[in-house]
C-alpha positions as CSV (number, residue, x, y, z in Angstrom):
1,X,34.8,-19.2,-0.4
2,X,36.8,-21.0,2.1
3,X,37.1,-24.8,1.4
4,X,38.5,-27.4,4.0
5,X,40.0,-30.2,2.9
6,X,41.4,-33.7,4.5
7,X,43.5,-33.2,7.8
8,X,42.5,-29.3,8.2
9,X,39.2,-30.3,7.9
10,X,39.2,-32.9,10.6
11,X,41.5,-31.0,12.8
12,X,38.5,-28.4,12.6
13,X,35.6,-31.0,13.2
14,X,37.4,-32.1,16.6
15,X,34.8,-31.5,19.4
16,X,32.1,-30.7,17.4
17,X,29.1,-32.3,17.6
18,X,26.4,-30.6,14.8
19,X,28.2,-29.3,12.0
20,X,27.5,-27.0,9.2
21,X,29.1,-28.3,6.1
22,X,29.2,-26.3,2.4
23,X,31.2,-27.2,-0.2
24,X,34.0,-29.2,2.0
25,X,34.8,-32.8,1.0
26,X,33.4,-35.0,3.6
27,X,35.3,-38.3,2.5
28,X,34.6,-41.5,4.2
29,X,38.4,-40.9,6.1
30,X,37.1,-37.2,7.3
31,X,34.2,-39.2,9.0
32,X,36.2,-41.7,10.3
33,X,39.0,-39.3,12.2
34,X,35.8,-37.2,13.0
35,X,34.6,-39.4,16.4
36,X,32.6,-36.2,17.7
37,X,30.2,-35.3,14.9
38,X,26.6,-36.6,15.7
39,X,24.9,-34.2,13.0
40,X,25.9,-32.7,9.2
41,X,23.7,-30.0,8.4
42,X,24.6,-29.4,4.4
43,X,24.0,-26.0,2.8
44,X,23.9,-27.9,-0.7
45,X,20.7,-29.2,-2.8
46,X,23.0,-31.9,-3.8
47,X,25.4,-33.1,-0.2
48,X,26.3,-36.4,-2.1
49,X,28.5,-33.7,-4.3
50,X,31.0,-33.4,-1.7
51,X,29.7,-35.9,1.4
52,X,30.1,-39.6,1.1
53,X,26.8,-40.2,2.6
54,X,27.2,-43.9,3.1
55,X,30.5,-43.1,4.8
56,X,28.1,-41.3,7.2
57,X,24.8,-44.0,7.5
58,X,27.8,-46.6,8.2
59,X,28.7,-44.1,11.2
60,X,25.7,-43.3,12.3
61,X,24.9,-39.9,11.3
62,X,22.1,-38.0,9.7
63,X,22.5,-35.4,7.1
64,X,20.4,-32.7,6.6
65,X,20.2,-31.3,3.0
66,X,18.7,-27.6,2.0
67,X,17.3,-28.7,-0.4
68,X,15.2,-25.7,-1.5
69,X,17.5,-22.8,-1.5
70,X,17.3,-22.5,-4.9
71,X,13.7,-23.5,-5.7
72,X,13.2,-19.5,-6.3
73,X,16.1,-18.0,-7.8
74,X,16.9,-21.2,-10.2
75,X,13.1,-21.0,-11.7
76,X,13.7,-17.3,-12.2
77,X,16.9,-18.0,-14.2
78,X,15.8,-20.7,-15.8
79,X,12.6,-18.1,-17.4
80,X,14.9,-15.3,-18.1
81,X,17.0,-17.9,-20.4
82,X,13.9,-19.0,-21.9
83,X,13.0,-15.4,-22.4
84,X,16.5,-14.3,-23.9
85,X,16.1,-17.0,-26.5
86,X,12.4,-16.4,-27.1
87,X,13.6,-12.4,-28.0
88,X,17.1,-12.4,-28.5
89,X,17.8,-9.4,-27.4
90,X,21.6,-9.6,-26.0
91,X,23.0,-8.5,-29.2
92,X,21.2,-5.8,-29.8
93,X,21.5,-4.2,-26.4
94,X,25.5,-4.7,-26.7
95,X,25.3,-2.8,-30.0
96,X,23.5,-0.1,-28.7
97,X,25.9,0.3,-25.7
98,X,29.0,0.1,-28.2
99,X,27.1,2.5,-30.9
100,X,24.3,4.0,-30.1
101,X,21.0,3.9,-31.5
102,X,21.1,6.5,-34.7
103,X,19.6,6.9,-37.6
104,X,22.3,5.1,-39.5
105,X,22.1,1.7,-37.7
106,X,18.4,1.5,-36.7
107,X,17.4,-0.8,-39.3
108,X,20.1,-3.1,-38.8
109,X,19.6,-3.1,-35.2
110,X,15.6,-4.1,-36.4
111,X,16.7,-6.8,-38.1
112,X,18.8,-8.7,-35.7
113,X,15.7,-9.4,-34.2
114,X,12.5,-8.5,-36.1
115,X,12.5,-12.2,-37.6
116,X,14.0,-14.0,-34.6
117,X,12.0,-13.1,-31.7
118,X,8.6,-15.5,-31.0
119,X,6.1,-15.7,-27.9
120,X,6.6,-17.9,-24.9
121,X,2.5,-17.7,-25.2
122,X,1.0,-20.8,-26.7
123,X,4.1,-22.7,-26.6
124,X,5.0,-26.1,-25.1
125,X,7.5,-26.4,-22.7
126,X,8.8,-29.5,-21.8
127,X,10.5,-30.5,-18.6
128,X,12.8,-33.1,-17.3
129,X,12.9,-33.7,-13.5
130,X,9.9,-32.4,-11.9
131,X,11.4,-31.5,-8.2
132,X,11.5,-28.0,-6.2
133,X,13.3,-26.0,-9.2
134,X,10.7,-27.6,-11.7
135,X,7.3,-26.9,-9.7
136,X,8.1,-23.1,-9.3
137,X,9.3,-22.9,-12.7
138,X,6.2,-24.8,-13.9
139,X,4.1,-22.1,-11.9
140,X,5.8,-19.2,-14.0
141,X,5.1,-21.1,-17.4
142,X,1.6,-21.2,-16.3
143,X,1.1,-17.4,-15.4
144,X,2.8,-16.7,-19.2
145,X,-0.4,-18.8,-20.4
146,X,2.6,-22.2,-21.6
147,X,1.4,-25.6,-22.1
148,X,4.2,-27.7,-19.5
149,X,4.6,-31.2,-20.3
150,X,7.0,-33.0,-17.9
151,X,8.6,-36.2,-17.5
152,X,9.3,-37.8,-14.0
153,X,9.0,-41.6,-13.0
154,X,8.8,-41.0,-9.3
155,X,6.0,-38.1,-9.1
156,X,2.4,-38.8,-10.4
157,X,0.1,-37.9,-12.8
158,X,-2.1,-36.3,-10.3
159,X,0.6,-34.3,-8.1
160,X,2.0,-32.8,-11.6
161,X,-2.0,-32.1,-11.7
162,X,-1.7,-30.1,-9.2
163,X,0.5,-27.6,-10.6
164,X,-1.3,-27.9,-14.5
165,X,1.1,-30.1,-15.6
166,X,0.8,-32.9,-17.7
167,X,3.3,-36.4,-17.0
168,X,4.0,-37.8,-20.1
169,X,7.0,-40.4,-21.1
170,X,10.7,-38.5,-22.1
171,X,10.2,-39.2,-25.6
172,X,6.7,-37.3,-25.5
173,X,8.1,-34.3,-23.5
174,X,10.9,-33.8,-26.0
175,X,9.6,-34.3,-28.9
176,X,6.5,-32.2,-28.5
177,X,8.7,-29.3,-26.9
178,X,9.2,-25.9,-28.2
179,X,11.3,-25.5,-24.9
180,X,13.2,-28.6,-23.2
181,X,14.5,-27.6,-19.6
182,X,16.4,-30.2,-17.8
183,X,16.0,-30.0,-14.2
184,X,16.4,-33.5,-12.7
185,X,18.5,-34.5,-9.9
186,X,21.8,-35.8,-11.0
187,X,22.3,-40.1,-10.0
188,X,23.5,-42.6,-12.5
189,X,20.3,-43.3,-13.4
190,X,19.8,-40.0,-14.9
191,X,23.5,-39.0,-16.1
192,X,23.4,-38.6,-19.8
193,X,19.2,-38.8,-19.8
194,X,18.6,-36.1,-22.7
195,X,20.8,-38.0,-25.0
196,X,21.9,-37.0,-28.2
197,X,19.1,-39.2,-29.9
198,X,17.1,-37.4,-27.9
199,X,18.2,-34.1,-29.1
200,X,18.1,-35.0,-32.4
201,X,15.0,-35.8,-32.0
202,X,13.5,-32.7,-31.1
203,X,11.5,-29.7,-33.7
204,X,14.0,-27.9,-35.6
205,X,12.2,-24.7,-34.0
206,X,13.0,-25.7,-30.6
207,X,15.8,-24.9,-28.2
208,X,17.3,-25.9,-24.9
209,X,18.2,-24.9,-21.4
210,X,19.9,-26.6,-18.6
211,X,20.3,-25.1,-15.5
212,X,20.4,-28.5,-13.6
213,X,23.8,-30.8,-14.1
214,X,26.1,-30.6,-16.9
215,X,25.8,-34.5,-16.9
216,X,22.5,-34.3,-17.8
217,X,22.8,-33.5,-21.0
218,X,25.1,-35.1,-23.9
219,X,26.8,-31.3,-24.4
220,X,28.9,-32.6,-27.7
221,X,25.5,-33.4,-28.9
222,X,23.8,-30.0,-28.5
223,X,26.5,-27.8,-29.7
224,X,26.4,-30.6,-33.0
225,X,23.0,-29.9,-33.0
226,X,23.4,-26.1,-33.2
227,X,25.9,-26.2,-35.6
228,X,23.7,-28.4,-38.0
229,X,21.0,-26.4,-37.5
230,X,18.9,-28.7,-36.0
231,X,17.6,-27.4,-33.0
232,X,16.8,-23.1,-32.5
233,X,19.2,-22.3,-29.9
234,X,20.7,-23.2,-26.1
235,X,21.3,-22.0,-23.0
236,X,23.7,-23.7,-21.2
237,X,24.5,-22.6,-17.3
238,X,26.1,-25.5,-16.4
239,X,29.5,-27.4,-18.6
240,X,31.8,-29.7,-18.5
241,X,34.4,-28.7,-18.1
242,X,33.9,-25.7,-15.4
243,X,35.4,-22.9,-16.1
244,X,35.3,-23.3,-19.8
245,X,38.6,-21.9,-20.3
246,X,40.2,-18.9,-22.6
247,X,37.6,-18.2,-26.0
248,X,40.7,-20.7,-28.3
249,X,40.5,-24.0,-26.2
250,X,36.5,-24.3,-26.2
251,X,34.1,-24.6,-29.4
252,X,31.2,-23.7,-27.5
253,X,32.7,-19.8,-28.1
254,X,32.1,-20.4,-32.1
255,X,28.3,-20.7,-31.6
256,X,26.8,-16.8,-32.3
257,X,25.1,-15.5,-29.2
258,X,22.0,-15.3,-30.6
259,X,21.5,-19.0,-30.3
260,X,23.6,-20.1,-27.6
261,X,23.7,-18.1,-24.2
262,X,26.4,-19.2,-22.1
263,X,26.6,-18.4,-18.0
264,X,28.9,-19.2,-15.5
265,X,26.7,-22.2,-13.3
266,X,25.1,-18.6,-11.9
267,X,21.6,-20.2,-11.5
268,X,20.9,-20.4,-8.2
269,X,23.2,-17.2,-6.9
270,X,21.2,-14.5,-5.2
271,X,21.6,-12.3,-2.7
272,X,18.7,-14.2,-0.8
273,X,19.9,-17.9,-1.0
274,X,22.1,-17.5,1.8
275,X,18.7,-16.6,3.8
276,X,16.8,-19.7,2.2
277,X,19.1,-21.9,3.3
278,X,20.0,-21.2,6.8
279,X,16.0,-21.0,7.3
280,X,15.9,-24.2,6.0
281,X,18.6,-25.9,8.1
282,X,16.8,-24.1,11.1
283,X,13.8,-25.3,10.7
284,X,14.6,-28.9,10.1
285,X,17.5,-28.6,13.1
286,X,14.5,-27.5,15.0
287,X,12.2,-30.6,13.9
288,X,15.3,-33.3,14.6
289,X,15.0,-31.7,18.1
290,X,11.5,-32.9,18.5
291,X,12.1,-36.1,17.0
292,X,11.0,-35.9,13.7
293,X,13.1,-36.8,10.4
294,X,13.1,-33.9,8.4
295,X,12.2,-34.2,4.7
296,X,16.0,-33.1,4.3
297,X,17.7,-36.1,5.6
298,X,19.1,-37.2,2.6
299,X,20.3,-40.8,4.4
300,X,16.8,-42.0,6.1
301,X,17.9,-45.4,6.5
302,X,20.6,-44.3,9.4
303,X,17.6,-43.9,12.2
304,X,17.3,-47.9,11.3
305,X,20.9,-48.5,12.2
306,X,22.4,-49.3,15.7
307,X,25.3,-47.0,14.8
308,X,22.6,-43.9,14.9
309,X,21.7,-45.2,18.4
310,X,25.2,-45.1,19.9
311,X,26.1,-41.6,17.8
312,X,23.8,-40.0,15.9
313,X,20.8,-40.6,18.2
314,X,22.0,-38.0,21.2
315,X,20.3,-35.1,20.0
316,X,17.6,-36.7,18.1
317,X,13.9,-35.7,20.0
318,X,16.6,-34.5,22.6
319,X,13.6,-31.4,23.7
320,X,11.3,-34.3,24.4
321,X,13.8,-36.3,26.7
């Protein structure tokens, strides 16, 4: 992956007017030696990552978010932890690739797993963050006959309705979880919201995932919590810091596989996200065309400014001028 940075970035934004952006930093100098870009089309859930959106509603220009992409692949992930934990099956399947399955080591392989594996049936799952991700994970739970408990101040009771869900307070949805997934979108509001009273909280039985933000979660506090045998087990996708470095400089690595999978922030790769997010941008490219604000446009306050007027405004209902 190619990533632009400072002068080559702006050199490379010179005369360009709508402007596909990925994991580039878009600082508030980038915008400001940038004088042609009307338009930032972000291939990121997240463009305040790596774009300093009020650099841009100060300039007058709209970004445009896919928020989306990933609504698919990182629901699908998300499952597969919750069923690798639910039947821990990793071991065993690395056994068998190193040793076989004989005679001599089939009980053993039985018992790594004959007392440790439980049904997803039946059991609570609790989510934090009810967005994209959450609603088609949520949809999943449902079809595996899950009770899904989530915790969101900014969606209501009746739209979480809609997808069998029940809103209940953060202290509910962990503490009544046999499966906390946190799935919100990272702001400073929500940095650090499953907290390690939180996690302390939760039924000895129960385990973890987080494929959101790494700042989501207090992540001293849940390896504490595995070690102490407090909670079941963890998945983590996402860490601080990333990579984790070599197997001596982390303690995550001590944890048995069993009850803690660890992945490489792999959530929302697929071979298809490429295509969900250039459809995405197309279609909302499309709708700024006609003159309608995309739900994408992360900084919907610009088309209030006089800024948008003089800049971003040129191409803004531009097939119905």
């Amino acid at each position: 992956m190619i990533v632009l940075k400072d002068q080559e970035l702006i050199e490379s934004l010179q005369g360009k007017e709508i402007c596909m952006i990925g994991y580039d930093p878009v600082t508030a100098d980038v915008i400001k030696k940038s004088a042609d870009v009307k338009l930032i089309l972000s291939v990121r859930d997240g463009p305040e990552e790596n774009i300093d959106l009020d650099a841009c509603t100060a300039a007058g220009i709209p970004v445009i978010s896919s928020a989306g992409r990933c609504a698919t692949s990182v629901a699908e992930f998300t499952f597969l932890m919750m069923l690798l934990l639910a039947r821990p099956m990793v071991p065993v399947i690395e056994k068998i690739r190193c040793e076989g399955w004989t005679r001599e080591n089939s009980g053993e392989l039985r018992s790594m797993y004959a007392h440790k594996s439980t049904e997803l049936y039946n059991k609570n799952l609790g989510i934090i963050g009810f967005g994209r991700n959450a609603k088609s994970l949520s949809v999943l739970a449902d079809a595996f006959g899950m009770h899904v408990n989530a915790y969101d101040p900014y969606v209501s009771e009746e739209s979480m309705a809609e997808f069998r869900v029940k809103k209940m307070s953060l202290q509910q949805v962990v503490k009544t979880a046999d499966y906390i997934i946190v799935l919100a979108r990272l702001t400073e509001e929500t940095e650090g919201i499953l907290s390690r009273e939180l996690i302390f909280s939760m039924k000895p039985t129960a385990s973890i995932v987080n494929t959101g933000r790494a700042r989501l979660v207090d992540g001293d506090a849940i390896l504490d919590a595995l070690e102490q045998n407090r909670i079941r087990s963890a998945a983590l996708d996402v860490h601080s810091p990333e990579p984790l470095g070599a197997l001596g400089e982390n303690r995550i690595y001590n944890i048995p596989e069993d009850r803690l999978i660890i992945t490489s922030h792999a959530a929302g790769v697929t071979e298809e996200r490429s295509w969900h997010q250039y459809q995405l941008l197309y279609q909302q490219l499309m709708e700024y065309f006609e003159g309608i604000i995309p739900d994408g446009c992360v900084n919907k306050s610009v088309f209030h400014t006089p800024q948008f007027k003089e800049r971003g405004g040129k191409y803004f209902g531009i097939n119905k001028k």
